[in-house]
N, C-alpha and C positions, 0 to 999 in steps of 0.2 A: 154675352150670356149672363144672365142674372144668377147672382150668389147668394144663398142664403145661408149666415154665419147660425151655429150655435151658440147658447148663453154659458154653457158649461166650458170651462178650461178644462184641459186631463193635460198631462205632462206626457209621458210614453208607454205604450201599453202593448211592448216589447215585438210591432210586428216587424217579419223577417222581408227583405226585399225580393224573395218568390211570389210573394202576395201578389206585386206588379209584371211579372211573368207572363209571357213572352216578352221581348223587346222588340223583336223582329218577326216577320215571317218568315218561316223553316223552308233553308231552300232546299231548291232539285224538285216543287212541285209545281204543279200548273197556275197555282196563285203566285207564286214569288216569279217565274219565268213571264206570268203578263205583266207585273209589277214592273220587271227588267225590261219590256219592250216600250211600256210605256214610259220610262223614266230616259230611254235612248232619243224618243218620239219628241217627248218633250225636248231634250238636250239640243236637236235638231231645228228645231221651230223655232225657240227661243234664240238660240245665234243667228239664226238666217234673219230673224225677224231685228233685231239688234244691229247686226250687220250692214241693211240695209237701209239704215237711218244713219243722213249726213250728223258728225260728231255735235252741230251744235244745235240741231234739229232735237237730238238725245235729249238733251239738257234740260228744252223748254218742255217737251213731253215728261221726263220725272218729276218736273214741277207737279203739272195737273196730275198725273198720275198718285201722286203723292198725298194731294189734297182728297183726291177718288176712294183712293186707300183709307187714309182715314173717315172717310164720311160713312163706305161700309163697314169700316170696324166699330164705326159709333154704332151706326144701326143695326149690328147686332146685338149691340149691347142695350138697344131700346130707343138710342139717342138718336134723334133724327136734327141734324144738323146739315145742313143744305151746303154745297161747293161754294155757292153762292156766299152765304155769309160764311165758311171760312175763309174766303177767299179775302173778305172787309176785314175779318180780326187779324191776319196776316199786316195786313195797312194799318192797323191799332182801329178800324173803324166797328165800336162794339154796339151790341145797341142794348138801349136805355131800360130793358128788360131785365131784371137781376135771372131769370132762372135761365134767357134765352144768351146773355154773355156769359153765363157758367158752362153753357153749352159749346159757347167757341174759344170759352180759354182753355178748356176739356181739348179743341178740336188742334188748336192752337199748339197743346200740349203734344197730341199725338203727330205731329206733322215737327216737330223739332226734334223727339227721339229716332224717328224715321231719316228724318234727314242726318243725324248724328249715325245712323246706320249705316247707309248709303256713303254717306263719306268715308268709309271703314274704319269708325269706332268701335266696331263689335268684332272685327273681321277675326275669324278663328276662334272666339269666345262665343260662340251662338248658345251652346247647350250647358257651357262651363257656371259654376255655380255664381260664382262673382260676377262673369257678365249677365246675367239674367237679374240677379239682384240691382245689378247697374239700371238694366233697362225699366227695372220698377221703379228704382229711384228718382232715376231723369223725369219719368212719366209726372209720377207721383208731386216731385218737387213746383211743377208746373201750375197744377189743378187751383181751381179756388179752394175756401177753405170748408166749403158746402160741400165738397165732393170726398172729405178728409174723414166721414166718419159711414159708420155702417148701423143699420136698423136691427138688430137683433132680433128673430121672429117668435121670440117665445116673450117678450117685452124687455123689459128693465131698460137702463142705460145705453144710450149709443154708445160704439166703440168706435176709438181713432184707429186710421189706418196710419200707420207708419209707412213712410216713404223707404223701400230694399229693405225694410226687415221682415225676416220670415213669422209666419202666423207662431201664434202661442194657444191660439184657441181650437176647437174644434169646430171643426163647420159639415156642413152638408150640399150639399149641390145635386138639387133632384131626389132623383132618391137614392145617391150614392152618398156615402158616409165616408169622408177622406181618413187619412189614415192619420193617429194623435198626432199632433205637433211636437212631440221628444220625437218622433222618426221622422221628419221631414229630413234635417239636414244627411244621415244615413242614405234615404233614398235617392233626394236630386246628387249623393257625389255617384250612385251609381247608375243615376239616368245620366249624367255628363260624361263618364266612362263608357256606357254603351252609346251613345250618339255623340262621340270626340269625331272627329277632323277623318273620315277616308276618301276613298276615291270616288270619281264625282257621281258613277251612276248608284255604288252601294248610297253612297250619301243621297241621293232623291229617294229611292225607295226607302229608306227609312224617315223621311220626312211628316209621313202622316204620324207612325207609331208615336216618334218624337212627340207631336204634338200631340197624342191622344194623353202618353203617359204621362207629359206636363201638366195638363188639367186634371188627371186623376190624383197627381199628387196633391194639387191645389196647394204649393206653398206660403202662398200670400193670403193675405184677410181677403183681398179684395182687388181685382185689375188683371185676375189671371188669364182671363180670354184675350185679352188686347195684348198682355206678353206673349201669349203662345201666338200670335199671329205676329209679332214684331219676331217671335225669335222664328219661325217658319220663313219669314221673309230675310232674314239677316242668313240662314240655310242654305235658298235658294242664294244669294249671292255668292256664298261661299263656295257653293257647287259650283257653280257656273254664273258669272257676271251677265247678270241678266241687264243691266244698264239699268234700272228698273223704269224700264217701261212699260211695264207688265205688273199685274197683281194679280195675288190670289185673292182677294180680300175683297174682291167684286163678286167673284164665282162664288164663294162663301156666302156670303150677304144677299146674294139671289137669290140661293137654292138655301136659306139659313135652318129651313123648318130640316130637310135632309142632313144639313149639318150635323144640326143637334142630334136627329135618331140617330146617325152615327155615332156619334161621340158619347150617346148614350148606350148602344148596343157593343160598344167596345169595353164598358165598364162589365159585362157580364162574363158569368164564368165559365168555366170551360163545358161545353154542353156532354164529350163522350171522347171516347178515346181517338175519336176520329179529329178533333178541336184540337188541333197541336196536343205540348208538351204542359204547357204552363198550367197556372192558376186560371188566368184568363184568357177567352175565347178569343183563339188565334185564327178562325177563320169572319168573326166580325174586325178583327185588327188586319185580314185579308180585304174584307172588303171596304174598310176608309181608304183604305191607299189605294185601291183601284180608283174611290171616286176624288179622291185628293187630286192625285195627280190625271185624270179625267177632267179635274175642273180647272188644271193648271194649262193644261193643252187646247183647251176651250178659250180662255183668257188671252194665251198668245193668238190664236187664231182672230176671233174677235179685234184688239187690236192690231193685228197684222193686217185686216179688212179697212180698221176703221181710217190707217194713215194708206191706202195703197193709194201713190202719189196722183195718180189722173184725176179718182173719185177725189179723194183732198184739195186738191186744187181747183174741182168745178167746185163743190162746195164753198170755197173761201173767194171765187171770182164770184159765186152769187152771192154773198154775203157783201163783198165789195163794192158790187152795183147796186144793191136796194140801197147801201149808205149812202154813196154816192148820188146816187135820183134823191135821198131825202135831204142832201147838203153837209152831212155829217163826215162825209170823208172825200178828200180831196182826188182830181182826176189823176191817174194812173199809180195810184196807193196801190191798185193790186199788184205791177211790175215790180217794186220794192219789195212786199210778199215773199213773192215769186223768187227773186233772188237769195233774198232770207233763208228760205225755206230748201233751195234744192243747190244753192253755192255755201252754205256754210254759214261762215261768220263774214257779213258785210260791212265793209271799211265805211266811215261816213262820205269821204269824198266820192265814191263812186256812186252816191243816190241821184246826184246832178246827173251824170252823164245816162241813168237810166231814166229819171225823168223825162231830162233833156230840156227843160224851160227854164233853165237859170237856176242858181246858186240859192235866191229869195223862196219859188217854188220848193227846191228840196226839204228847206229847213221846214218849209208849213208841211210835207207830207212825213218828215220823220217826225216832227213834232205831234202830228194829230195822230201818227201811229203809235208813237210811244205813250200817248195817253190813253190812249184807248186798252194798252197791256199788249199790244198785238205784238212789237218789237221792245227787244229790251237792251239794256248794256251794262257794264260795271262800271263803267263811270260817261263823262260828259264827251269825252273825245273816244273812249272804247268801240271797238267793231259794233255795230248792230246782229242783234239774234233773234230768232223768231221766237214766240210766246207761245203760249195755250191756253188766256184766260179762262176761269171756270164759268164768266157770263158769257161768253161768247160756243162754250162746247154743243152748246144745242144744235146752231147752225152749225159748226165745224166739225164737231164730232157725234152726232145723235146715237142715242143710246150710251153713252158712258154713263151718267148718271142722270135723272128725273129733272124732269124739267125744274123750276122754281116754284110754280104753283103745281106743284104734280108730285102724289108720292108713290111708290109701287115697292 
């Protein structure tokens, strides 16, 4: 989401943390009781979906998924950065483009905080003031030095964005007018207070609000949408270990035009006395969370389709056989796959005995799979694991993200 700073500094200009009022939806009504059905719905989909992927099957799916995530976090933010070439700045391979490698050490950037996430660096610190700062900083620390400063819309001089320090300026965003910069630190201790650490279904249904009332504070110059979606996502872990094989940041990045009405119809105020209690309008803060988490139950479903192991597997035996017919991959590579894919973690010795044509044979089909990214390992003698490169998702996984020449 694009931010547009002000040139004017103000220091504090004494507002009270009602101003951000509600936090929640008011329960015992028929909004917060679908909120609760659907935050159970999800909680269900999401384990079964989790559940039912062998442990090291997980692994290579958070990879793409990972890279997925960030490619719609960029492109909401305008950045259209293709799987594809994240997938070469991963490799170091950039290209020779200065605006188009700023874009994948951007993507680069957002796919190491992620994974710092996932590995639970954040775990219990989602909403806390220091880890949010953290998540900007890691971000931040990444970027080239093209991505370090901000446009001011009224002219004069760029401004540097400091990597985890909180804004001192004033800014605007749309046509919401964030609150001075002396009350930022005030408000995020009392947004970390209201969305601390509860039980797992209150914690989903407040995941939208969460996220509304972090972009309304806007505490950073700059990067704020990509933290409220890294700390949404570091949420959903906490709620419930989603493996992350799943994102929200697909359903967002689809329906983005929706997004934003929401997140802009959540900035206004309280229409009557029928609008909750607060300052602001608690039944548009009803309605992000219905499509929040609407779009989070969509997202597992969607991949819950995309791996169901039959369709998966014709998929990836036709993708097997056109290489194969073009010489590009060796005969019975798909049976190795196959093992991969639905035994786990495969020892190398046993590719012989699936093969079956000698010890010489095996090493050309691991060797041409593991070029290719389709199997991978941690080292030279390690089990083999299956992959999900991002060149190869079209045939194996269609519809996760746009073709290479395709955008939508």
């Amino acid at each position: 989401m694009a931010k547009e700073p002000d040139i004017q500094a103000v220091a504090d200009r004494g507002e009270g943390i009602g101003a951000m009022q509600p936090m929640k939806i008011g329960e015992g009504g028929s909004r917060y009781r679908e909120a609760v059905d659907l935050a159970l719905e999800l909680t269900a989909k999401s384990a079964a979906f989790r559940s039912s992927l062998p442990p090291a099957m997980r692994m290579g799916l958070a990879d793409l998924v990972r890279a997925m995530n960030c490619y719609y976090s960029n492109l909401i933010e305008g950045h259209d950065t293709h799987p594809v070439d994240i997938e070469r700045a991963l490799k170091n391979d950039f290209s020779a483009d200065p605006a188009k490698r700023d874009l994948q050490l951007e993507a680069t950037a957002h796919i190491a905080v992620q994974g710092w996430i996932d590995g639970g660096g954040l775990e219990g610190r989602a909403t806390s003031v220091e880890g949010l700062r953290e998540v900007h900083r890691r971000f931040c620390e990444h970027l080239p030095e093209s991505m370090l400063w901000i446009e001011p819309v009224d002219g004069g001089e760029r401004v540097p964005v400091e990597p985890g320090a909180l804004r001192t300026r004033d800014v605007r965003v749309g046509q919401h007018i964030a609150i001075s910069p002396g009350a930022v630190p005030r408000f995020l201790e009392h947004f970390a207070w209201a969305y601390q650490k509860r039980g797992a279904t209150d914690a989903i249904v407040l995941l939208a609000a969460a996220h509304h009332r972090f972009a309304w504070i806007h505490p950073f110059l700059d990067g704020n949408g990509r933290v409220a979606r890294l700390m949404s996502h570091a949420m959903l872990l906490d709620a419930f270990d989603t493996g992350g094989v799943w994102s929200i940041a697909r359903g967002l990045g689809r329906n983005v035009q929706a997004y934003k009405r929401h997140l802009a119809a959540c900035d206004l105020a309280r229409r009557n006395d029928l609008d909750g209690r607060g300052t602001l309008s608690e039944e548009e803060l009803a309605s992000f969370t219905t499509f929040f988490l609407k779009t989070c139950i969509d997202q597992v479903d969607f991949m819950a389709g995309l791996v169901e192991p039959e369709q998966l597997r014709s998929r990836i035996r036709r993708w097997a056989a056109e290489e194969t017919d073009r010489g590009r991959l060796p005969a019975k590579a798909i049976q190795v796959i196959d093992a991969a894919l639905y035994r786990g973690e495969l020892p190398r010795g046993e590719v012989e005995s699936i093969v079956g044509t000698g010890e010489r044979q095996a090493r050309r089909v691991t060797s041409a799979l593991t070029s290719l990214g389709v199997l991978t390992a941690d080292s030279s003698r390690a089990p083999l694991q299956i992959a999900f490169p991002a060149k190869l998702a079209g045939n194996w996984m269609p519809g996760l993200f746009p073709d290479a020449g395709s955008r939508r």
